[in-house]
mmCIF file of the N, C-alpha and C atoms, coordinates in Angstrom:
data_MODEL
# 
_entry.id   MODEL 
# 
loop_
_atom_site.group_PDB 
_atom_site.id 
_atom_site.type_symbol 
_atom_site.label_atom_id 
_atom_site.label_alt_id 
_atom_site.label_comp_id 
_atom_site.label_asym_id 
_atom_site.label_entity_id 
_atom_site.label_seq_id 
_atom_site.pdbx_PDB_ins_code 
_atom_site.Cartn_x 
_atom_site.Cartn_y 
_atom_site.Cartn_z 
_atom_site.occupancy 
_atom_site.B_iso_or_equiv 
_atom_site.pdbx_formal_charge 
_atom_site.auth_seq_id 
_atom_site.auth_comp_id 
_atom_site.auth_asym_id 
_atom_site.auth_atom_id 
_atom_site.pdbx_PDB_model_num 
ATOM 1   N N  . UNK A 1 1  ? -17.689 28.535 81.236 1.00 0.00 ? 1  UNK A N  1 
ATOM 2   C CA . UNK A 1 1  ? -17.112 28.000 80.007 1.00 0.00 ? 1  UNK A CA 1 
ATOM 3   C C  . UNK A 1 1  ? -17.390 28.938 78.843 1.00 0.00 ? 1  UNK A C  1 
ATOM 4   N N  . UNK A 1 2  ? -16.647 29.319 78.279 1.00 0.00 ? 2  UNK A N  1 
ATOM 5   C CA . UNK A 1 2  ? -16.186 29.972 76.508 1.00 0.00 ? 2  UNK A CA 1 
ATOM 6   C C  . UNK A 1 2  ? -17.249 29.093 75.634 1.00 0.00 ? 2  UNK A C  1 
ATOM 7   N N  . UNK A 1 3  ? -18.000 30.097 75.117 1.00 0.00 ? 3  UNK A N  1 
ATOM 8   C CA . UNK A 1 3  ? -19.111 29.342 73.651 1.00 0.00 ? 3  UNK A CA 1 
ATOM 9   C C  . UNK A 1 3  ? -18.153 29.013 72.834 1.00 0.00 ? 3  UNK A C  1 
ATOM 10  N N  . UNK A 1 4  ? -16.674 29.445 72.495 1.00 0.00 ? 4  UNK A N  1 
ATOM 11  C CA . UNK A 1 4  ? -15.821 29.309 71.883 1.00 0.00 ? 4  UNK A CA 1 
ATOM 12  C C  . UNK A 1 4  ? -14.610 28.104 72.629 1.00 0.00 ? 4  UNK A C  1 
ATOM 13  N N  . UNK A 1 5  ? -15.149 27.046 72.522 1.00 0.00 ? 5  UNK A N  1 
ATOM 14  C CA . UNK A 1 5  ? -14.541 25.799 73.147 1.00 0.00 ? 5  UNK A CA 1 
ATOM 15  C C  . UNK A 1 5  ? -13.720 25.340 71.751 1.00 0.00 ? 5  UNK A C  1 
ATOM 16  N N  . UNK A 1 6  ? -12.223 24.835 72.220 1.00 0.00 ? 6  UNK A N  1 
ATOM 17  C CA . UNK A 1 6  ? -11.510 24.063 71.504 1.00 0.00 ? 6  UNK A CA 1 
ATOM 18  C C  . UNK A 1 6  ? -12.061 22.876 71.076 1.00 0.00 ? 6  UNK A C  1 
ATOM 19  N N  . UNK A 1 7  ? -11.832 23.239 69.610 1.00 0.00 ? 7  UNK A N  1 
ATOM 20  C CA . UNK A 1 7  ? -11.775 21.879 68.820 1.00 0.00 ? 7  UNK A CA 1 
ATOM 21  C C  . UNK A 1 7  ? -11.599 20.602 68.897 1.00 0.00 ? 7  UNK A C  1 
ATOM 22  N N  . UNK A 1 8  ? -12.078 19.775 69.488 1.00 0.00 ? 8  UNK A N  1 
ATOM 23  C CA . UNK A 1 8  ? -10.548 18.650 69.574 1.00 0.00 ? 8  UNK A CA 1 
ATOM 24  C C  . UNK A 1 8  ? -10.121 17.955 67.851 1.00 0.00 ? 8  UNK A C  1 
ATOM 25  N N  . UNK A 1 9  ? -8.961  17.289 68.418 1.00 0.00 ? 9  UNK A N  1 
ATOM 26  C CA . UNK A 1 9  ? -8.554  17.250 66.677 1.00 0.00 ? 9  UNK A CA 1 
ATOM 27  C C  . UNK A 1 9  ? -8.909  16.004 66.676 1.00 0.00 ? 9  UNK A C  1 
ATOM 28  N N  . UNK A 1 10 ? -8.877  15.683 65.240 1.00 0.00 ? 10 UNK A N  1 
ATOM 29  C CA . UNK A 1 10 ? -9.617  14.500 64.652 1.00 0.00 ? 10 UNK A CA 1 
ATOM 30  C C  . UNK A 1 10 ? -8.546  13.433 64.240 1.00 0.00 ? 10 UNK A C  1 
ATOM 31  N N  . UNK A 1 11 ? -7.200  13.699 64.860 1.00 0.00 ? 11 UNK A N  1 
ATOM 32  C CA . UNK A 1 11 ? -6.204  12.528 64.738 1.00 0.00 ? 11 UNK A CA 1 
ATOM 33  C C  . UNK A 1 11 ? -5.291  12.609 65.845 1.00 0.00 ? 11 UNK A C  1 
ATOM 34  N N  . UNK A 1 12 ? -5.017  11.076 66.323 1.00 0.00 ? 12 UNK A N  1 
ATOM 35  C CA . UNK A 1 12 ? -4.265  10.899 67.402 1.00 0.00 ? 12 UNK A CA 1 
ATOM 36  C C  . UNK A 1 12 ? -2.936  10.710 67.450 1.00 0.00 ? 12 UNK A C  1 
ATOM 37  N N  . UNK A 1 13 ? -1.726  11.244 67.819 1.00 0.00 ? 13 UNK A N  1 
ATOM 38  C CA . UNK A 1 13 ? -0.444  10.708 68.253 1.00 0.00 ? 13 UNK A CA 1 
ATOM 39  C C  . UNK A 1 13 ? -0.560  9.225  67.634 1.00 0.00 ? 13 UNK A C  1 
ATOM 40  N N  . UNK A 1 14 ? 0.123   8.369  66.665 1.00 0.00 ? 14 UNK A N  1 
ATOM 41  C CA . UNK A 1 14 ? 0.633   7.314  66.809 1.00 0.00 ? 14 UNK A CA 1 
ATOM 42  C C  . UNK A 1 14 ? -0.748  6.318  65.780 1.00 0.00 ? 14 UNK A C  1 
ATOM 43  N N  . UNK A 1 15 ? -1.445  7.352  65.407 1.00 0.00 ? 15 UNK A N  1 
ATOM 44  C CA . UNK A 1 15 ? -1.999  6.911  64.464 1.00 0.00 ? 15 UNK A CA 1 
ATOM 45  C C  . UNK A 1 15 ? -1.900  7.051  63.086 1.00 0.00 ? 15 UNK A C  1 
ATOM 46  N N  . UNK A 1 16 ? -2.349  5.793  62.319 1.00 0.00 ? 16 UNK A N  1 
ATOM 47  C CA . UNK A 1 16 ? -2.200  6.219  60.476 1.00 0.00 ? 16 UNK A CA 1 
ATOM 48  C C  . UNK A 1 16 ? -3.435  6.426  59.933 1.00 0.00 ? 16 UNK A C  1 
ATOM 49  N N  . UNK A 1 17 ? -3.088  7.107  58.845 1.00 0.00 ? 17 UNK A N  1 
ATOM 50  C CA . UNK A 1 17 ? -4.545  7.776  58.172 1.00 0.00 ? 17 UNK A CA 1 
ATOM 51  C C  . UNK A 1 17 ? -4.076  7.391  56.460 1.00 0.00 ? 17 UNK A C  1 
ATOM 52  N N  . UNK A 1 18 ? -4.766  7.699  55.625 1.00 0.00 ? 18 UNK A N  1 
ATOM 53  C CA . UNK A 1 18 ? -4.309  7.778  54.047 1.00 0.00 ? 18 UNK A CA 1 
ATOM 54  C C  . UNK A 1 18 ? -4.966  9.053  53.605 1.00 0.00 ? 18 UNK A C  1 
ATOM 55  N N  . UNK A 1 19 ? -4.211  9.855  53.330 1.00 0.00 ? 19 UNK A N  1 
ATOM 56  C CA . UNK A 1 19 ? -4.132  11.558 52.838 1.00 0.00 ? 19 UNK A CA 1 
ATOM 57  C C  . UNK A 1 19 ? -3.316  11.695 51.599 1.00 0.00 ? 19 UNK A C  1 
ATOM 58  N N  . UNK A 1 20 ? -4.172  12.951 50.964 1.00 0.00 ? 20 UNK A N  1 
ATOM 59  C CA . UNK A 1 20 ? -3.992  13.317 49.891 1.00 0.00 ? 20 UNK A CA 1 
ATOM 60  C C  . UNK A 1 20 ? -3.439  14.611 50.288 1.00 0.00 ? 20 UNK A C  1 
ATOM 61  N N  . UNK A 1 21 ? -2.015  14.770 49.409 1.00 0.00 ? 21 UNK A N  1 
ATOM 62  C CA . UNK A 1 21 ? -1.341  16.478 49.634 1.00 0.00 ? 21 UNK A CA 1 
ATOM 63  C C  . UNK A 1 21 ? -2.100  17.105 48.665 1.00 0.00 ? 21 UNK A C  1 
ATOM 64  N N  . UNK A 1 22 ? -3.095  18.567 49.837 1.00 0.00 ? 22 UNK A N  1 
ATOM 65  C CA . UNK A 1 22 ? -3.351  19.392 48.888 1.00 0.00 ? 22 UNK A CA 1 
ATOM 66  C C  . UNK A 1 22 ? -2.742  20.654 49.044 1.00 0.00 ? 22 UNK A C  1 
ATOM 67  N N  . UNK A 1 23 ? -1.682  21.183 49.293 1.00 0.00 ? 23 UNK A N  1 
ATOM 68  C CA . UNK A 1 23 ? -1.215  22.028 49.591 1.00 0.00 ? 23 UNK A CA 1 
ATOM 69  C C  . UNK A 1 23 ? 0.317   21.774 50.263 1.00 0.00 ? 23 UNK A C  1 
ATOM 70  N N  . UNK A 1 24 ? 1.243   23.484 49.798 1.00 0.00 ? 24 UNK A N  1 
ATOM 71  C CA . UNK A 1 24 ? 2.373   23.438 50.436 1.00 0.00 ? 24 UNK A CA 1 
ATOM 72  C C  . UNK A 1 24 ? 2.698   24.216 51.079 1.00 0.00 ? 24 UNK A C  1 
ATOM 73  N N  . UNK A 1 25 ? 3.311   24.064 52.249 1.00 0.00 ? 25 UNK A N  1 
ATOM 74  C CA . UNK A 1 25 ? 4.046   24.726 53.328 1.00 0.00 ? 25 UNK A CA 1 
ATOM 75  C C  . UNK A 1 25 ? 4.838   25.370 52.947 1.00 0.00 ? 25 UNK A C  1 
ATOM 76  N N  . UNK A 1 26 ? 5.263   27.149 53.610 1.00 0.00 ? 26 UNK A N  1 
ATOM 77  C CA . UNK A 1 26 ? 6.185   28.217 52.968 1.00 0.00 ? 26 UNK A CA 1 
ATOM 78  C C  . UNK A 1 26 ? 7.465   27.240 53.442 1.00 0.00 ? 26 UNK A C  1 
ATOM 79  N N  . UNK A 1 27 ? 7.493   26.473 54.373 1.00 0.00 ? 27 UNK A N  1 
ATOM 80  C CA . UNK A 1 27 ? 8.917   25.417 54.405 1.00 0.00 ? 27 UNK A CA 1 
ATOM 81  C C  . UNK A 1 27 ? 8.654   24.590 53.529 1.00 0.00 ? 27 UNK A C  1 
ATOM 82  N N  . UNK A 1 28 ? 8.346   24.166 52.836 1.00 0.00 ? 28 UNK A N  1 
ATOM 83  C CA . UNK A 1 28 ? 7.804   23.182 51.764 1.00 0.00 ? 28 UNK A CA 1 
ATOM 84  C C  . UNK A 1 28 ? 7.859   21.966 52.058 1.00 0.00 ? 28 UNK A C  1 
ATOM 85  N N  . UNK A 1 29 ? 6.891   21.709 53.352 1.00 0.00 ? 29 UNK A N  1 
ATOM 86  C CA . UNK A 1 29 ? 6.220   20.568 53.498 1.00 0.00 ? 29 UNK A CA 1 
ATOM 87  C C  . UNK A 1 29 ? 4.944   20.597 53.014 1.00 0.00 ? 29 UNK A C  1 
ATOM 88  N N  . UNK A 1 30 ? 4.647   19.527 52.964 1.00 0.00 ? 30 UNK A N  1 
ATOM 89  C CA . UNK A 1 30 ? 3.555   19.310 52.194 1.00 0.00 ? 30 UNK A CA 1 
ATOM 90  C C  . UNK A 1 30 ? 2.334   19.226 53.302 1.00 0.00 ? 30 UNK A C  1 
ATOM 91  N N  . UNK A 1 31 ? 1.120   19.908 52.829 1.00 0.00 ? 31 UNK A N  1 
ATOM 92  C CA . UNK A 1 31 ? -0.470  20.060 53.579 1.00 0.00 ? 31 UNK A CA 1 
ATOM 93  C C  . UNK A 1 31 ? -1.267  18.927 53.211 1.00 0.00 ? 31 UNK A C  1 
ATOM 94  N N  . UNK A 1 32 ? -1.353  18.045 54.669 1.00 0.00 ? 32 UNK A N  1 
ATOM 95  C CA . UNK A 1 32 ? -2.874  17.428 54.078 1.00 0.00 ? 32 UNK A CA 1 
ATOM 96  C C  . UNK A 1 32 ? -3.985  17.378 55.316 1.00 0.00 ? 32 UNK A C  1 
ATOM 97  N N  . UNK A 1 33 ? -5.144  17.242 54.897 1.00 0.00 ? 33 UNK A N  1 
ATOM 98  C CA . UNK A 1 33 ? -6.393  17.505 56.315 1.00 0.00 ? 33 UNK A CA 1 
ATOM 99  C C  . UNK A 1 33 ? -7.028  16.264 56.265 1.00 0.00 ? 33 UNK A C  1 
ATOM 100 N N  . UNK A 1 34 ? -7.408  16.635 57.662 1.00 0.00 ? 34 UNK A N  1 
ATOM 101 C CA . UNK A 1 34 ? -8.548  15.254 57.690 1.00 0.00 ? 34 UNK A CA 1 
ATOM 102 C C  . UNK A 1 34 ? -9.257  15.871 58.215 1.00 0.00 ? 34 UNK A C  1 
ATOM 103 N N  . UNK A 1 35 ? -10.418 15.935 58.170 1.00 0.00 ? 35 UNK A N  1 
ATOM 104 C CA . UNK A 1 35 ? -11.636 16.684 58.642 1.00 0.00 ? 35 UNK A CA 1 
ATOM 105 C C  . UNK A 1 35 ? -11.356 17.974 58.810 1.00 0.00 ? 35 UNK A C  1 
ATOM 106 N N  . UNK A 1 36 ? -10.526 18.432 57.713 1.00 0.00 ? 36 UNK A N  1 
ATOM 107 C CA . UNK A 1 36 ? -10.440 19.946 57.422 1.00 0.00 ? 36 UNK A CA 1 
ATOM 108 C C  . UNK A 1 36 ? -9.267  20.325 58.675 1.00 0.00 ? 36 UNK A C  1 
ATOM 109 N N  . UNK A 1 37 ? -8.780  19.328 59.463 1.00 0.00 ? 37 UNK A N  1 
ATOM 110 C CA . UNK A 1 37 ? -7.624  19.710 60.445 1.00 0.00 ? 37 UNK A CA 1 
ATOM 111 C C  . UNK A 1 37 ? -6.109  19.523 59.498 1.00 0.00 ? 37 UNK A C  1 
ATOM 112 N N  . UNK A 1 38 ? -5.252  20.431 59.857 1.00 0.00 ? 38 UNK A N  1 
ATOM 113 C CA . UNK A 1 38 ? -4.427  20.652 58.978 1.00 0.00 ? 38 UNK A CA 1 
ATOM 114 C C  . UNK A 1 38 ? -3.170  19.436 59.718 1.00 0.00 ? 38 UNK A C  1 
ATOM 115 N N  . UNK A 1 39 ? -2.620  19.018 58.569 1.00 0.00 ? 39 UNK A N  1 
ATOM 116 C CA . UNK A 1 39 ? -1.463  18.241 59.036 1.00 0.00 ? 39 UNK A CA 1 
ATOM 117 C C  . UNK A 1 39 ? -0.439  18.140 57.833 1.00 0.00 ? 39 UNK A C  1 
ATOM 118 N N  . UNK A 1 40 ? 0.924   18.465 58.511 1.00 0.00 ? 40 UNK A N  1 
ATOM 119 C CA . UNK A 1 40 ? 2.368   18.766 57.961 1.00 0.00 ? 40 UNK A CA 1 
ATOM 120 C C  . UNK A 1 40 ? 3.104   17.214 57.630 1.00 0.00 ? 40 UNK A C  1 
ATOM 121 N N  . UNK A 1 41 ? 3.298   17.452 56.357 1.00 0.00 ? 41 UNK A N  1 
ATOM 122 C CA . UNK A 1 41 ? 4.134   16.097 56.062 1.00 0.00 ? 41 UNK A CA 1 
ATOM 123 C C  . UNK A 1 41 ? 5.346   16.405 55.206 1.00 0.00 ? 41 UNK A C  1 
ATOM 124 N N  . UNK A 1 42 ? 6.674   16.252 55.806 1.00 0.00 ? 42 UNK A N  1 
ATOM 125 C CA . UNK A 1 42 ? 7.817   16.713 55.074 1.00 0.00 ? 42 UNK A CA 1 
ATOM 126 C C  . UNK A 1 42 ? 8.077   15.403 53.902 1.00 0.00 ? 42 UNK A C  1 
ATOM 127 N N  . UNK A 1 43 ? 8.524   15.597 52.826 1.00 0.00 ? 43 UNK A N  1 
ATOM 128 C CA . UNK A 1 43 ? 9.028   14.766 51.846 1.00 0.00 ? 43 UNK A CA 1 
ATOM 129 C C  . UNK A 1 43 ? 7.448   14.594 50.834 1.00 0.00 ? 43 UNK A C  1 
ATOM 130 N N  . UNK A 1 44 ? 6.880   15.614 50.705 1.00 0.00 ? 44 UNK A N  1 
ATOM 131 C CA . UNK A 1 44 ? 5.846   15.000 49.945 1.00 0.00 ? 44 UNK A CA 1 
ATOM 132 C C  . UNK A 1 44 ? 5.633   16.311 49.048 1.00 0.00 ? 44 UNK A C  1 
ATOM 133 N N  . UNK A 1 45 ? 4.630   16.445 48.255 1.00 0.00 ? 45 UNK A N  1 
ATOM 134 C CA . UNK A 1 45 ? 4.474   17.114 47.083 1.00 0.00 ? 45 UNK A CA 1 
ATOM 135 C C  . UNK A 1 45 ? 3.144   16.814 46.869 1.00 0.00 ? 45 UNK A C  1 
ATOM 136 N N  . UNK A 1 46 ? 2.543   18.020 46.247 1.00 0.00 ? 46 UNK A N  1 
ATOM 137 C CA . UNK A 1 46 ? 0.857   18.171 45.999 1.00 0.00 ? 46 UNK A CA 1 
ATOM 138 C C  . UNK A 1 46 ? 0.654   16.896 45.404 1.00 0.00 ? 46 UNK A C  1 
ATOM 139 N N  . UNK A 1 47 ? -0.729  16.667 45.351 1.00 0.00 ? 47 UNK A N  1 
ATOM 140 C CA . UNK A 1 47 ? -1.180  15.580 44.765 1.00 0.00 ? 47 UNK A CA 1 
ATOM 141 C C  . UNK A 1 47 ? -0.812  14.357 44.908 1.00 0.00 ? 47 UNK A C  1 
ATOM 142 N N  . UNK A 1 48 ? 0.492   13.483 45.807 1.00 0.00 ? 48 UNK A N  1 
ATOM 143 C CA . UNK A 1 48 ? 0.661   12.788 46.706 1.00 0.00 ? 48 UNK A CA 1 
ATOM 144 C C  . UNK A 1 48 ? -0.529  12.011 47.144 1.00 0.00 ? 48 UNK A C  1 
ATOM 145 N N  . UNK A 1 49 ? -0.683  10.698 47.509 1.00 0.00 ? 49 UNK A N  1 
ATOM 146 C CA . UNK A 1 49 ? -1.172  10.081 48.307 1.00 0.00 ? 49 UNK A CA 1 
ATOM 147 C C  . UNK A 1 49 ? -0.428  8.774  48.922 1.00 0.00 ? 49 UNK A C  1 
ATOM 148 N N  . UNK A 1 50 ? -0.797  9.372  50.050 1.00 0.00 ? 50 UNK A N  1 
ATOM 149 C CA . UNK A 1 50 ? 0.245   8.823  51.120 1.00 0.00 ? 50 UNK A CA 1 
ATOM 150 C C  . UNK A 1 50 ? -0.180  8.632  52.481 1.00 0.00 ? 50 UNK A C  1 
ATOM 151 N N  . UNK A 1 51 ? 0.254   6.996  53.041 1.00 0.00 ? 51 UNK A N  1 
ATOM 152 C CA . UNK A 1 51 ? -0.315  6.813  54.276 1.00 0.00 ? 51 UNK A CA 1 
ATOM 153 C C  . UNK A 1 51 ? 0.738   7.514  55.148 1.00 0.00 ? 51 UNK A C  1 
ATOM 154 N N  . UNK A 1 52 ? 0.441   8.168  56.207 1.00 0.00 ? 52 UNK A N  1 
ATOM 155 C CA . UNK A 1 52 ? 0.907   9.250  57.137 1.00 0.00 ? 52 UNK A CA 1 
ATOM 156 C C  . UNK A 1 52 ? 1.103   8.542  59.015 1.00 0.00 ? 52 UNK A C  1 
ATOM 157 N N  . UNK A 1 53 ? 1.962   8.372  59.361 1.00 0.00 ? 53 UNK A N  1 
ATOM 158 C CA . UNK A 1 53 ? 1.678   8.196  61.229 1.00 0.00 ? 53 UNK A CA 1 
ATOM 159 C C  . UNK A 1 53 ? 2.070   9.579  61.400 1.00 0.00 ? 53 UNK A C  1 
ATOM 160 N N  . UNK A 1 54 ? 0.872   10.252 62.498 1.00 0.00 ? 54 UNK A N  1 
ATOM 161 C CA . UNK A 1 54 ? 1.296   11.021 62.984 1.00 0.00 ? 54 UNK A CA 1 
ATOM 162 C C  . UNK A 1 54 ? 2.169   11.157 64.155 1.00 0.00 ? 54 UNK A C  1 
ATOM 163 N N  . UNK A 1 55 ? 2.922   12.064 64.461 1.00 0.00 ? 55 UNK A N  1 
ATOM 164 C CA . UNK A 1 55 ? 3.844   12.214 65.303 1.00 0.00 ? 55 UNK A CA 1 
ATOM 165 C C  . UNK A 1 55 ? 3.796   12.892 66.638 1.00 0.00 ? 55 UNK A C  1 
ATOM 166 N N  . UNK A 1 56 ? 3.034   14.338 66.087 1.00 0.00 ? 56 UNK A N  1 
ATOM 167 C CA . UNK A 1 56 ? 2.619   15.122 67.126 1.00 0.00 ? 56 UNK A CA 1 
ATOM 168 C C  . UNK A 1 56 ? 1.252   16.168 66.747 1.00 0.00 ? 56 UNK A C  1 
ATOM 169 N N  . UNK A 1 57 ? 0.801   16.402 67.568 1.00 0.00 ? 57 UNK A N  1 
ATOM 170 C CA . UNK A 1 57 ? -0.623  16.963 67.596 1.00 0.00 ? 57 UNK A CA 1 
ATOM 171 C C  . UNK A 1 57 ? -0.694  18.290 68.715 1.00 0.00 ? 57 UNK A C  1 
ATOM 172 N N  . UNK A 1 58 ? -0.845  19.504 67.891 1.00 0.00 ? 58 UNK A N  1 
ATOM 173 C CA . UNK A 1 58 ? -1.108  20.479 68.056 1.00 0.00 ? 58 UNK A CA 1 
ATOM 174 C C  . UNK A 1 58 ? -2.109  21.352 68.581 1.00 0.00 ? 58 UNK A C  1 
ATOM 175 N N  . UNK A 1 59 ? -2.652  22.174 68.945 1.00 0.00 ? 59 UNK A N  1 
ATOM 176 C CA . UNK A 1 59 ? -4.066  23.122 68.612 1.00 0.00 ? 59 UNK A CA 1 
ATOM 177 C C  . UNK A 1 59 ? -4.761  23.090 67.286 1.00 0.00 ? 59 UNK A C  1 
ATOM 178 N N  . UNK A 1 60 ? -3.654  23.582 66.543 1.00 0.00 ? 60 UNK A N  1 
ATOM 179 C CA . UNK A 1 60 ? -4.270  23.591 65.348 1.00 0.00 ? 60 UNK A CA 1 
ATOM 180 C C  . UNK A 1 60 ? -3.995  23.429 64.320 1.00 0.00 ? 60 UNK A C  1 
ATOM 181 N N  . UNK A 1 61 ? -2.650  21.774 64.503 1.00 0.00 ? 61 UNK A N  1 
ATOM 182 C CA . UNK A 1 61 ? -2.342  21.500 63.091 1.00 0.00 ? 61 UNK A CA 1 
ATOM 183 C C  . UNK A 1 61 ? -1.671  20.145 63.877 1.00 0.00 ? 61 UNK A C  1 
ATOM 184 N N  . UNK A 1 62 ? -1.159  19.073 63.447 1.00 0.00 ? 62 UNK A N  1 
ATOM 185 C CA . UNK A 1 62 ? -0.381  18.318 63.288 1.00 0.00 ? 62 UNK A CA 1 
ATOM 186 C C  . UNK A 1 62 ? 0.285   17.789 62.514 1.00 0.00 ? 62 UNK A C  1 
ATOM 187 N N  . UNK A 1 63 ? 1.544   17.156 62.843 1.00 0.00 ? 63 UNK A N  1 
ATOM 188 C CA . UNK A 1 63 ? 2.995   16.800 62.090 1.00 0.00 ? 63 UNK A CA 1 
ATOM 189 C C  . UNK A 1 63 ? 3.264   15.336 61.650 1.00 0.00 ? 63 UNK A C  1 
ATOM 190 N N  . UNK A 1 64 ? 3.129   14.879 60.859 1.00 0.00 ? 64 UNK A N  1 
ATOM 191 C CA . UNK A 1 64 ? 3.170   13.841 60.381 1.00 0.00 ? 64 UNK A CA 1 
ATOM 192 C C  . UNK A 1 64 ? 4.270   13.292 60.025 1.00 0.00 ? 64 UNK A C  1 
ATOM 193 N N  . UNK A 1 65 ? 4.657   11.494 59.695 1.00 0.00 ? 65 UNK A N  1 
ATOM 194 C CA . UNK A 1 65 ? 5.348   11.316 58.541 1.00 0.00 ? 65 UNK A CA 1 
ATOM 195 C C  . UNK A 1 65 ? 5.111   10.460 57.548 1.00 0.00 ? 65 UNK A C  1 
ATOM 196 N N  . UNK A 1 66 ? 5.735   9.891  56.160 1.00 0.00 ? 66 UNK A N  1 
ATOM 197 C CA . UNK A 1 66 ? 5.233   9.161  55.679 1.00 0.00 ? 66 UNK A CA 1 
ATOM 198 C C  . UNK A 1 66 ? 5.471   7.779  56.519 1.00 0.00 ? 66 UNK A C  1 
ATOM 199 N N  . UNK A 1 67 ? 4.161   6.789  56.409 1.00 0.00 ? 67 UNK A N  1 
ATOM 200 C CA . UNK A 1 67 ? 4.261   5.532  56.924 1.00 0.00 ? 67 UNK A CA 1 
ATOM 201 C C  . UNK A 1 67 ? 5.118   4.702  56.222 1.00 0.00 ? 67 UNK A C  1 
ATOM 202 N N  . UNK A 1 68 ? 6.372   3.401  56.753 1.00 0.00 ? 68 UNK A N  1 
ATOM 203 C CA . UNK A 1 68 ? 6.896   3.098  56.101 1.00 0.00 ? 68 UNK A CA 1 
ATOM 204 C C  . UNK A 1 68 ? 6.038   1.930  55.855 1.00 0.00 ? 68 UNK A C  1 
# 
């Protein structure tokens, strides 16, 4: 085994969280983390807070949307 073991991420498929956009995507979605793991949310804008279901989960980022 690699001393350099994957991360696992800190949010699941099909779960909601409440995140703050701190950052934007060169597509201009909007960045928010949860435990410093990065996650993509289209329709949002810095400073945003917004409950999120995620959609899909990555290596090293996941895709969100806003919760309705």
């Amino acid at each position: 085994m690699s001393e350099y073991q994957e991360k696992i991420a800190p949010v699941k498929v099909g779960e909601s969280y409440d995140v703050t956009i701190d950052d934007i995507a060169k597509e201009g979605d909007g960045i928010a983390r949860v435990e410093g793991f990065v996650i993509f949310v289209p329709q949002t804008k810095v400073g945003d807070k917004v409950r999120i279901t995620v959609n899909k989960v990555m290596r090293k980022f996941a895709i969100a949307e806003k919760a309705a």
